[in-house]
LUMMIMAR-493201 format. One record per residue: x, y, z of N, C-alpha, C, O in turn. Coordinates in pm, whole numbers, plus 32768, in hexadecimal, padded with zeros to 4 digits. Example, Ala and Ser with C-alpha at 12.3 -4.5 7.8 and 13.67 -1.06 7.14 Angstrom:
% LUMMIMAR-493201
85277DC7830C84CE7E3E830C85287EB6830C85907EB4834E 85057F1F82C485577F9682CA850A80038313853D80728324 
This chain:
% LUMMIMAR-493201
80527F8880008000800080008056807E8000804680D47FA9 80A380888052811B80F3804C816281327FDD818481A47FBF 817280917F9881CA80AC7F08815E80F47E92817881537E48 80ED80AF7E9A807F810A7E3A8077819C7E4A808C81F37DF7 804D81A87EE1805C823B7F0C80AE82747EC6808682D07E7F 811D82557EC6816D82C67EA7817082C47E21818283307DEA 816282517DD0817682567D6280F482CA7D1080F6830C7CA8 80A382BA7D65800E83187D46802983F07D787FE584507D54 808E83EC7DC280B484747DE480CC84BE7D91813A84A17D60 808F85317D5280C4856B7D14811685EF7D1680FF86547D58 816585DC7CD181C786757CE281BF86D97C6E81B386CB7BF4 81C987377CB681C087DF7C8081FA88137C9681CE88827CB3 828F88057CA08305885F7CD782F688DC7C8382FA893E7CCD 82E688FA7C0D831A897A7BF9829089B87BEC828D8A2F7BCC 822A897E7BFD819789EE7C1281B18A627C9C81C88A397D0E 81AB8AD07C8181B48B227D1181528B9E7CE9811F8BB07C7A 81408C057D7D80E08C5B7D6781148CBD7DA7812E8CB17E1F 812C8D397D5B81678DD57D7E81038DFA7DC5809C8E0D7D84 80FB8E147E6380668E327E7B80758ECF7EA080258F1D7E6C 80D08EFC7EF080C98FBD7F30815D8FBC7F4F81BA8F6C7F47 814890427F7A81E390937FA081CC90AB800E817090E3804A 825D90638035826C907080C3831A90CC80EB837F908980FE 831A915180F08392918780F883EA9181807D83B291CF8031 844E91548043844E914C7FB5847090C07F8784DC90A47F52 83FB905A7FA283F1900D7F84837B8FCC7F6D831E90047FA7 83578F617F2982BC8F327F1982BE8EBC7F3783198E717F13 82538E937F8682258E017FB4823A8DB77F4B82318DE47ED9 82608D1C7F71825B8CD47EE082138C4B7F10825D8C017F50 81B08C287F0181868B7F7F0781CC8B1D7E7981C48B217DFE 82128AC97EDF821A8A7B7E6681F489B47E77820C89587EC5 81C489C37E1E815789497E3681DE88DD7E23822C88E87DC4 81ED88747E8B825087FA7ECE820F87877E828244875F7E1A 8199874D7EB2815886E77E8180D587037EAA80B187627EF0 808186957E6F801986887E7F7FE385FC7E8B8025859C7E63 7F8485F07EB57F3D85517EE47ED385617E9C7E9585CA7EAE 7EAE851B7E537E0C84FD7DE97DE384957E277D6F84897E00 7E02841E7E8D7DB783987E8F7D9283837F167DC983BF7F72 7D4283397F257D3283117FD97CE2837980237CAC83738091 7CE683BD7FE37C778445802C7BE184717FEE7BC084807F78 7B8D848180737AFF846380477AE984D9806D7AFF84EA80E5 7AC3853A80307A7185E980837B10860480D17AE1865D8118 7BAE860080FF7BDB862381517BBC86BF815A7BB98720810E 7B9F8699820F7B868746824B7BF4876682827C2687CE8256 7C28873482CE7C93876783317D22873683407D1D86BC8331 7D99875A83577E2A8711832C7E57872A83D17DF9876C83FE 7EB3871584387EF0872484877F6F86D5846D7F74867E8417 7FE086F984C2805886B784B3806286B485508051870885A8 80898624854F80D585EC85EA815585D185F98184856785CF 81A18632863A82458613862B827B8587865282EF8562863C 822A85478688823E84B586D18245846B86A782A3842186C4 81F28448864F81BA83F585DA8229841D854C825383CC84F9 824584B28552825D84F484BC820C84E1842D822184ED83B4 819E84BA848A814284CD83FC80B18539842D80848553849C 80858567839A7FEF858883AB7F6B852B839F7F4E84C48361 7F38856F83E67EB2851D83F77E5E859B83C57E5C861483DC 7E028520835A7D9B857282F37CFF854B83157CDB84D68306 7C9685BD83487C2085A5836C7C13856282C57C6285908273 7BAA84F382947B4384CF82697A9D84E882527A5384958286 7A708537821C79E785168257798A84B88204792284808228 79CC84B6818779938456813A79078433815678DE83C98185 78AA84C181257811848F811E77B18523814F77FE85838143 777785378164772C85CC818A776F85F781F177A585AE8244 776D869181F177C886C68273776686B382FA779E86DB8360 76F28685830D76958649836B766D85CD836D760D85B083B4 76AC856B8320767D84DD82CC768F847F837276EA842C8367 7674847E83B0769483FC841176B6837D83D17677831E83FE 7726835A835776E582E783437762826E836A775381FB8341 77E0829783C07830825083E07886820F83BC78BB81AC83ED 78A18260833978E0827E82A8794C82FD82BE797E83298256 79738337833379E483A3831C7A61835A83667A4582EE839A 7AB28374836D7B5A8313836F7BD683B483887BDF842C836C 7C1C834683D17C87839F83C47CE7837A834A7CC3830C8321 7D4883A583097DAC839682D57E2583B482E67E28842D82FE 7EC4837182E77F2383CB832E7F9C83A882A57FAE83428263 7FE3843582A1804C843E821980DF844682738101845182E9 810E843D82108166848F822D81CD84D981F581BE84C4817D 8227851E8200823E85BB81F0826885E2815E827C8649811E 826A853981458290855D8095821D84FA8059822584A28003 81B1852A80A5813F8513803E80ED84878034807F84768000 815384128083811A838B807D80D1836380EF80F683668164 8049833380B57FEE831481008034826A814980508203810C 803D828981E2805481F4823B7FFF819B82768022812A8297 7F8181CE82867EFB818E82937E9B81F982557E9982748262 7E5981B182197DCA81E481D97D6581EE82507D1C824D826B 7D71817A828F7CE9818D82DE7D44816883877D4A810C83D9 7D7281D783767DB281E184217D6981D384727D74817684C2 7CEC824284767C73820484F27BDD820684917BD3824B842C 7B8F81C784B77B2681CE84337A9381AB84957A8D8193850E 7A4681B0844E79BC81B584AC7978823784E2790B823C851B 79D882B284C27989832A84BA792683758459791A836A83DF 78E083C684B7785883E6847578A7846583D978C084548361 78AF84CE842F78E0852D83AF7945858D842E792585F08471 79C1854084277A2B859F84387A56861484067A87861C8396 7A4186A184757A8586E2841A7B1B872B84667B8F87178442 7AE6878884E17B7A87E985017BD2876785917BA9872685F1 7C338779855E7C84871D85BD7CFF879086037D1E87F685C5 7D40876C86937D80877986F27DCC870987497DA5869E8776 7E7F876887517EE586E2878F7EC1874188457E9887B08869 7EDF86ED88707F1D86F788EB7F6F866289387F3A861A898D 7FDA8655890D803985E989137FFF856A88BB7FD5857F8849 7FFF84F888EB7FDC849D88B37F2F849B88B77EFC842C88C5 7EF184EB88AE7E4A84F788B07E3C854C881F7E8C85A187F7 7DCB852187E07DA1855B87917D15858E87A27CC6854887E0 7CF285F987747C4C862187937C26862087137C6F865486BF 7BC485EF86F67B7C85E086847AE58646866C7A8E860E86AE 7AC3869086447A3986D5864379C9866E85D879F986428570 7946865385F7792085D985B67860860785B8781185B785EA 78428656859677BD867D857F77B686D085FB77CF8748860B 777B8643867C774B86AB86E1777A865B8744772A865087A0 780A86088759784885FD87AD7905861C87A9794F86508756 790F85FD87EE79C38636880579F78595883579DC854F8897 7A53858187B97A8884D087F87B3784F8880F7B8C854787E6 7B2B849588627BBA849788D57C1C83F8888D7C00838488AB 7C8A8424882D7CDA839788097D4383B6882F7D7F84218821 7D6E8327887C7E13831388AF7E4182F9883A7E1382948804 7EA2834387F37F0282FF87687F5C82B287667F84829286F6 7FA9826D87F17FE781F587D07FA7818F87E17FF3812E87E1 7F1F816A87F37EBB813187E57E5B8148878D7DEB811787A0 7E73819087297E0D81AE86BC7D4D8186871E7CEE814E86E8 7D5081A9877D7CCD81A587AF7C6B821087FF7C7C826A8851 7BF981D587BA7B9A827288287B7A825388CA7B4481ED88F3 7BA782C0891B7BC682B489797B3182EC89D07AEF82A68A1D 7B19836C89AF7AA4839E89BB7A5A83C1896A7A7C83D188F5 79EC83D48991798C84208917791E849C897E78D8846D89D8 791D8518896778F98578898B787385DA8942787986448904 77F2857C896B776385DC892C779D8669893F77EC86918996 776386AC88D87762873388DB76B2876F88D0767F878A8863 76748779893C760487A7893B75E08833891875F988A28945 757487E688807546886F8831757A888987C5754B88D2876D 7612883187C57651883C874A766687FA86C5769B878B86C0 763A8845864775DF880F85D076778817853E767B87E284CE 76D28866858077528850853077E78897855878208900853C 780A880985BC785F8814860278FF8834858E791D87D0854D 796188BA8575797D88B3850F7A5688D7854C7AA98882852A 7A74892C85837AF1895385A47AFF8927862D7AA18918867B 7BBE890786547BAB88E386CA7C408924870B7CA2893286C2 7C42894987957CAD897D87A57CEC897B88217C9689A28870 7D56896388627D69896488ED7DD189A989417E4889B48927 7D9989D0899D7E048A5A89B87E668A028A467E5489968A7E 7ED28A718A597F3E8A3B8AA87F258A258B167F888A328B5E 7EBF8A048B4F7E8389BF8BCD7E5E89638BAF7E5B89158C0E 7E2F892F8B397E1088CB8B0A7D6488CA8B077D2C885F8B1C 7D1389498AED7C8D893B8AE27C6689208A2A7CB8892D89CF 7BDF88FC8A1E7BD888B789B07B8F891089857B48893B89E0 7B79894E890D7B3189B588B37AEE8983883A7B37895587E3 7A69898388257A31894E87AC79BD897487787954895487B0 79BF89BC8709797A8A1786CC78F289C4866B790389558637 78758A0F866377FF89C4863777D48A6385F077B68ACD8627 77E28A3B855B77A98A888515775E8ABE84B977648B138460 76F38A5384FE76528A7484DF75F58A69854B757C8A7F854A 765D8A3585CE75F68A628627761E8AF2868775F78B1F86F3 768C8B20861476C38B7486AC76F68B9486C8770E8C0A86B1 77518B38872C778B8B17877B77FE8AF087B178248A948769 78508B03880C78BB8ABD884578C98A8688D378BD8AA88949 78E78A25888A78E089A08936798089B9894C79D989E68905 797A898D89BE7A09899189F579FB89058A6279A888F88ABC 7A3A88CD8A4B7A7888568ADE7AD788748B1F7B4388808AE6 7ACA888C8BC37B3B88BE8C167B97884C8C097B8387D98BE2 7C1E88958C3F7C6388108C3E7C6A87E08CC37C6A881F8D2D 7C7187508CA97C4186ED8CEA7B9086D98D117B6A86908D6C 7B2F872E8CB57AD287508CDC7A6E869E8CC67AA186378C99 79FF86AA8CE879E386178CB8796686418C49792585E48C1B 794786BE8C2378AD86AB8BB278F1875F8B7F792787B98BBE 78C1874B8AD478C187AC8A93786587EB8AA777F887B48AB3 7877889A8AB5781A89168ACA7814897D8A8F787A89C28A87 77AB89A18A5D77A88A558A4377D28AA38A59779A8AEE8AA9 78478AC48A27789A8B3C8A5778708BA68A2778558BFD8A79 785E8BC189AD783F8C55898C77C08C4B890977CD8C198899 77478C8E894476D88C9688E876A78D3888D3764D8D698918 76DF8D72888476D48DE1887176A08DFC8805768B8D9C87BB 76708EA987C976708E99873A76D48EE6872176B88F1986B4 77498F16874A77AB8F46873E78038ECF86F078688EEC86B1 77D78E5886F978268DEE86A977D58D82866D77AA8D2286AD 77C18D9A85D977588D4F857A77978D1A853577F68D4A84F8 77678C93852C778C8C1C84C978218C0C84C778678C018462 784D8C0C855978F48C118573793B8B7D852478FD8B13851C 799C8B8C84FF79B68B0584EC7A568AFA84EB7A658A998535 7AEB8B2884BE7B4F8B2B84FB7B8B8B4F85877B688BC085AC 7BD38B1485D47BE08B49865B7C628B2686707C8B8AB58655 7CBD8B9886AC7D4F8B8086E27D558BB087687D208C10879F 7DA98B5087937DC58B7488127E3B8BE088217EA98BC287F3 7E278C6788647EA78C8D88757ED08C8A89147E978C3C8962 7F378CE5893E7F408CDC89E87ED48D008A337EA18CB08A82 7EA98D798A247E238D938A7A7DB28DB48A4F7D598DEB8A91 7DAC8D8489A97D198D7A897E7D168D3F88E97D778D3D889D 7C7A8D0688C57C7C8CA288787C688D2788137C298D88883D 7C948D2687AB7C888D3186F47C1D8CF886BE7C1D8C7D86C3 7B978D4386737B228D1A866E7B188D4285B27B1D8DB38581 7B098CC8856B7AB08D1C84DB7A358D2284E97A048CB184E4 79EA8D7284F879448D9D850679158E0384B879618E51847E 78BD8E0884B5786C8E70846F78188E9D850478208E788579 77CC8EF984BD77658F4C853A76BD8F6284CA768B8F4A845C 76A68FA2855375EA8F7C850F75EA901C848A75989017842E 762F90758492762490DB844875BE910883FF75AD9130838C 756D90F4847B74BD911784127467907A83E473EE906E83D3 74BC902283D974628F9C83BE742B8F56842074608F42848E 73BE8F2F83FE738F8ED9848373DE8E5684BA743A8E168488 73968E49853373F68DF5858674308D82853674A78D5F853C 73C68D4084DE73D48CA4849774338CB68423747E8C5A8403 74358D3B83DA748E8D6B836775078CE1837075368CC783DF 75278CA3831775998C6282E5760C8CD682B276818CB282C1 75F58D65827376308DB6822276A58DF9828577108E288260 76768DF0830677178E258326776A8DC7832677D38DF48354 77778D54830977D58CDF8304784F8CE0828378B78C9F8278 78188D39823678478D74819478768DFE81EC78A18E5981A5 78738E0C824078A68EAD827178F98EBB82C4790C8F2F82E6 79508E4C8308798B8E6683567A118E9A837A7A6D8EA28328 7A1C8EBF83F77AAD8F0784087AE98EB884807AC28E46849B 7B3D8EEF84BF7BA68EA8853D7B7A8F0485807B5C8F77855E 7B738EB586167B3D8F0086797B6E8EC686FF7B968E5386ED 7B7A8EEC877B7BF48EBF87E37B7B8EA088417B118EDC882D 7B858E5388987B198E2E88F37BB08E3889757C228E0C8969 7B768E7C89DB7BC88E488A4E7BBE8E048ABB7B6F8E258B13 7C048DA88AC37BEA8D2B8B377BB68D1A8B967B7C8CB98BC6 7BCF8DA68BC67BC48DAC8C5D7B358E138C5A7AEB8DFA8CB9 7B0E8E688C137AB08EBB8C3C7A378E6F8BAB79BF8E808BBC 7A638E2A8B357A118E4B8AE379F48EB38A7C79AD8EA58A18 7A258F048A997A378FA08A367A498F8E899B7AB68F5F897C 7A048FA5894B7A1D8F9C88BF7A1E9004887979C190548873 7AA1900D882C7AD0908D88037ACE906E87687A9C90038747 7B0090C287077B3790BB86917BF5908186A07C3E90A486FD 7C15903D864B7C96902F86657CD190EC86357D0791468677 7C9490DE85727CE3916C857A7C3B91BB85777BFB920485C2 7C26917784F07B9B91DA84A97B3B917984907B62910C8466 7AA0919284A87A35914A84837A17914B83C279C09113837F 7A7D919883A17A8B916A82E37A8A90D482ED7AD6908C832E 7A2490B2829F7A399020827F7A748FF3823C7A90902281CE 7AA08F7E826C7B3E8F1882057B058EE081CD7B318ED6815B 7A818E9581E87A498E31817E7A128D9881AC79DB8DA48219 7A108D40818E79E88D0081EC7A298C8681F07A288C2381A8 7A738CAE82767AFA8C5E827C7AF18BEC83037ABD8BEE8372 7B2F8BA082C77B3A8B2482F37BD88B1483707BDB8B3383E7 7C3D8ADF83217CB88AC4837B7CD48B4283BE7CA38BAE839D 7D2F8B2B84297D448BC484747DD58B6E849F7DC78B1084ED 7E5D8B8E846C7EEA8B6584A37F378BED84967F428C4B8448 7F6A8BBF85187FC78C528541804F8C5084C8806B8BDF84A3 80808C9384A480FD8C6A841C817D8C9D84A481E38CBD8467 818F8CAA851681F08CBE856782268D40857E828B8D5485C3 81D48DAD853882178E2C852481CA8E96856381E18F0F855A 81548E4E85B780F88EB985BE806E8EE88577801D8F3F8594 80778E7184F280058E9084A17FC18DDD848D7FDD8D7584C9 7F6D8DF5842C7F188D4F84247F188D23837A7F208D6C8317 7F0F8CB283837F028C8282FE7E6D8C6382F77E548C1B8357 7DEA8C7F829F7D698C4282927D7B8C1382207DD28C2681CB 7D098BC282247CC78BBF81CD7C4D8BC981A67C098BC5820C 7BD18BDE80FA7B728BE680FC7B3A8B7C80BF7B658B65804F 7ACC8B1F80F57AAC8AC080D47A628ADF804E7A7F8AAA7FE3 7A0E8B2D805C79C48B327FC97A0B8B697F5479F98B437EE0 7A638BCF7F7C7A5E8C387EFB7B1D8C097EDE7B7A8C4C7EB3 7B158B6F7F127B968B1F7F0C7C228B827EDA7C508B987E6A 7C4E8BB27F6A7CAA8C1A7F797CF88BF17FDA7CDD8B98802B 7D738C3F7FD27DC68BFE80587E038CA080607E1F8CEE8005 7E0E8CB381157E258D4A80E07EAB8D8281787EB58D3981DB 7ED78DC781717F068DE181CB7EE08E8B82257EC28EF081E6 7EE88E87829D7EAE8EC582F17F128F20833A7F2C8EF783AB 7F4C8F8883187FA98FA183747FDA8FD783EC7F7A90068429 80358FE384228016903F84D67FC590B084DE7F8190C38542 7FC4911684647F9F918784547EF49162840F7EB091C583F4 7ECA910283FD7E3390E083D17E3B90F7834F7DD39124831E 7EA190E682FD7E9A90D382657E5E908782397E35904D829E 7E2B904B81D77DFE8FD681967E198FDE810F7DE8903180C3 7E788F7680EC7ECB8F2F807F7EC08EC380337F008E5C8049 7E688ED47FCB7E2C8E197F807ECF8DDB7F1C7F168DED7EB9 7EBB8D957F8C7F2E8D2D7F667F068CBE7EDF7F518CA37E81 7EA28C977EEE7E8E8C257E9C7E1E8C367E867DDF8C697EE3 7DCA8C107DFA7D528C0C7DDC7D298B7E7D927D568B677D22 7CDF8B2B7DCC7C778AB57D657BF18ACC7D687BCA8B377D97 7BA18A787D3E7AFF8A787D247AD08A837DA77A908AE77DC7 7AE68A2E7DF57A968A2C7E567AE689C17F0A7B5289857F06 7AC989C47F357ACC891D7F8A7B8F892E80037BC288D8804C 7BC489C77FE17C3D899E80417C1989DF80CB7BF78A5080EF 7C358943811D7BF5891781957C558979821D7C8189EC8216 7C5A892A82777CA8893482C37D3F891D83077D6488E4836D 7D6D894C82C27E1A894682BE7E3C894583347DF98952839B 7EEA892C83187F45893583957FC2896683417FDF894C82CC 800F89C283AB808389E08386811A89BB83E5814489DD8454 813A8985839E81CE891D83EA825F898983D1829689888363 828F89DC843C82C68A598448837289E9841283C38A1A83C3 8387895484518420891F844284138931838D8474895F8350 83B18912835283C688F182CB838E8949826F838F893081F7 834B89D682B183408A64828B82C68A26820B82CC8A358191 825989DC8260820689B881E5816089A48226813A898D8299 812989B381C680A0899F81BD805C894B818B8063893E8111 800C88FB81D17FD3887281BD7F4B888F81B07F0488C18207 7F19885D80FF7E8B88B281087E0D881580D67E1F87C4807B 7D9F881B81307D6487A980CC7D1D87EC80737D0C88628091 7CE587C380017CA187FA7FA87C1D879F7FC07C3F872E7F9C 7B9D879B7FE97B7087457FF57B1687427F9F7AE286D37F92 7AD687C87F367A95877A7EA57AFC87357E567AD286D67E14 7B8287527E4E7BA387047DEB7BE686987E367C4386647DF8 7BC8865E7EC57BF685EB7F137CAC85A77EE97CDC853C7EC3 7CE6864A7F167D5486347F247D9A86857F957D5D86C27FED 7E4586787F837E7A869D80067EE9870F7FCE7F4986E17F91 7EE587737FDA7F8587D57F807FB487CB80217F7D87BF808F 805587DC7FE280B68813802E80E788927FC3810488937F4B 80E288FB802B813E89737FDD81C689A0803381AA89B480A9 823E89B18016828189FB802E82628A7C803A822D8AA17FD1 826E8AF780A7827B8B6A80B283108BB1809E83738B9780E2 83078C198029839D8C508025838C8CC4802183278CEA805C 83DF8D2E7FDE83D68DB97FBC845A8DB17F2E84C98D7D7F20 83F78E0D7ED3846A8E357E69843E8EAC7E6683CC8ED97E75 84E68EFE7E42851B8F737E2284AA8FBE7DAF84838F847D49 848A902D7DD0842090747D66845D90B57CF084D090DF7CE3 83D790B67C80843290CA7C1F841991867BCC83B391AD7B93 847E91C37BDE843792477BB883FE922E7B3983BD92867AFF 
């Protein structure tokens, strides 16, 4: 199976994308490889330094489908799939989270708990009320963050807590669905009600970054309520700024300290929820209409008068 994998990887070394200017230089993506096989709908990519591979949500089937048909998948760093069906029997996986050898899985309307040197589910965590359990995130205490964005909402599990809860139901945060943890407050993509009624789906196409703080709850703008769009991944790039992405309007964009916004990459539709791996200065993206996996290199080239 290994040897197919790879033989099925495809490479794009010299495809790349001039995306903005950064001081006198311009961002450069340049596409590493790509994965076309073994992947059904992939939503979500994480990398486990332990393992040294990524693990790829599945959902293979409606993004609400209960049908016990979503799987994990795990690659690795040059693209070869090592199990297809690493853990399997899930409903519709989508935002995943490490905290050592645990993985959190987001899965409609519960939160599942897998030990990874046991490829097994350890817990499983109802999320009451919740109709699309979608980003997941965990901050340096080790509390659990997980965003529902069509009902809402964000649950949070204390750590060591024993049942997932309602942390924040506001309309200050609509149809949230990326979430980062930073030191003293979570990173929110949301939209707001801006005149639409409560049920509106339309701020979900509107959203911006917004800071929730831990300790009081407070929800601010990160910079400006200008909307980015309606973005999905939320990864810090190490500098102070974030890498997103937009699921629909299939964009990959960068975010910077100063609240810039920079379209890095453009396809049809479907780029999910990324991760960015700072040792190998790269971006791991699934594409999940076209049920594949890019790796891009991040660089900078010299501008040209």
């Amino acid at each position: 199976m290994q040897f197919l994998a790879a033989i099925l990887v495809c490479f794009f070394l010299s495809v790349s994308w001039v995306v903005a200017q950064a001081n006198d230089e311009a961002v450069v993506l340049e596409e590493q490889w790509t994965l076309d096989s073994f992947l059904r709908r992939p939503e979500s990519v994480i990398y486990h330094p332990g393992t040294q591979l990524l693990y790829v949500s599945n959902i293979n089937g409606g993004g609400v489908e209960k049908n016990n048909r979503g799987y994990i998948t795990t690659v690795n760093l040059e693209g070869q799939v090592i199990k297809s069906y690493w853990l399997a029997g899930l409903n519709a996986p989508k935002g995943l989270a490490l905290s050592g050898n645990t993985l959190y899985i987001a899965d409609i309307d519960e939160l599942i708990v897998v030990d990874i040197p046991a490829a097994k589910i350890t817990q499983r965590y109802p999320a009451e009320g919740a109709t699309f359990l979608n980003d997941v995130a965990i901050d340096a205490q080790g509390n659990v963050y997980v965003s529902d964005s069509w009902s809402s909402l964000i649950y949070k599990l204390p750590s060591g807590g024993s049942s997932l809860e309602i942390w924040i139901d506001d309309e200050a945060v609509r149809n949230p669905n990326g979430v980062y943890a930073e030191q003293d407050h979570l990173v929110v993509a949301a939209g707001d009600l801006n005149g639409e009624p409560l049920n509106s789906k339309k701020p979900g196409s509107k959203r911006y970054l917004k800071t929730i703080d831990y300790s009081t709850g407070d929800i601010k703008p990160l910079h400006t309520t200008e909307p980015v769009g309606g973005i999905d991944a939320i990864e810090a790039d190490g500098q102070g700024g974030y890498w997103l992405s937009d699921w629909k309007a299939g964009k990959v964009m960068h975010y910077s300290a100063q609240g810039q916004t920079m379209v890095l990459l453009e396809r049809e539709s479907g780029t999910a929820d990324l991760t960015y791996l700072a040792e190998t200065n790269t971006i791991y993206l699934p594409l999940m209409e076209e049920q594949k996996l890019m790796a891009l290199g991040v660089g900078h080239a010299a501008q040209q008068d």
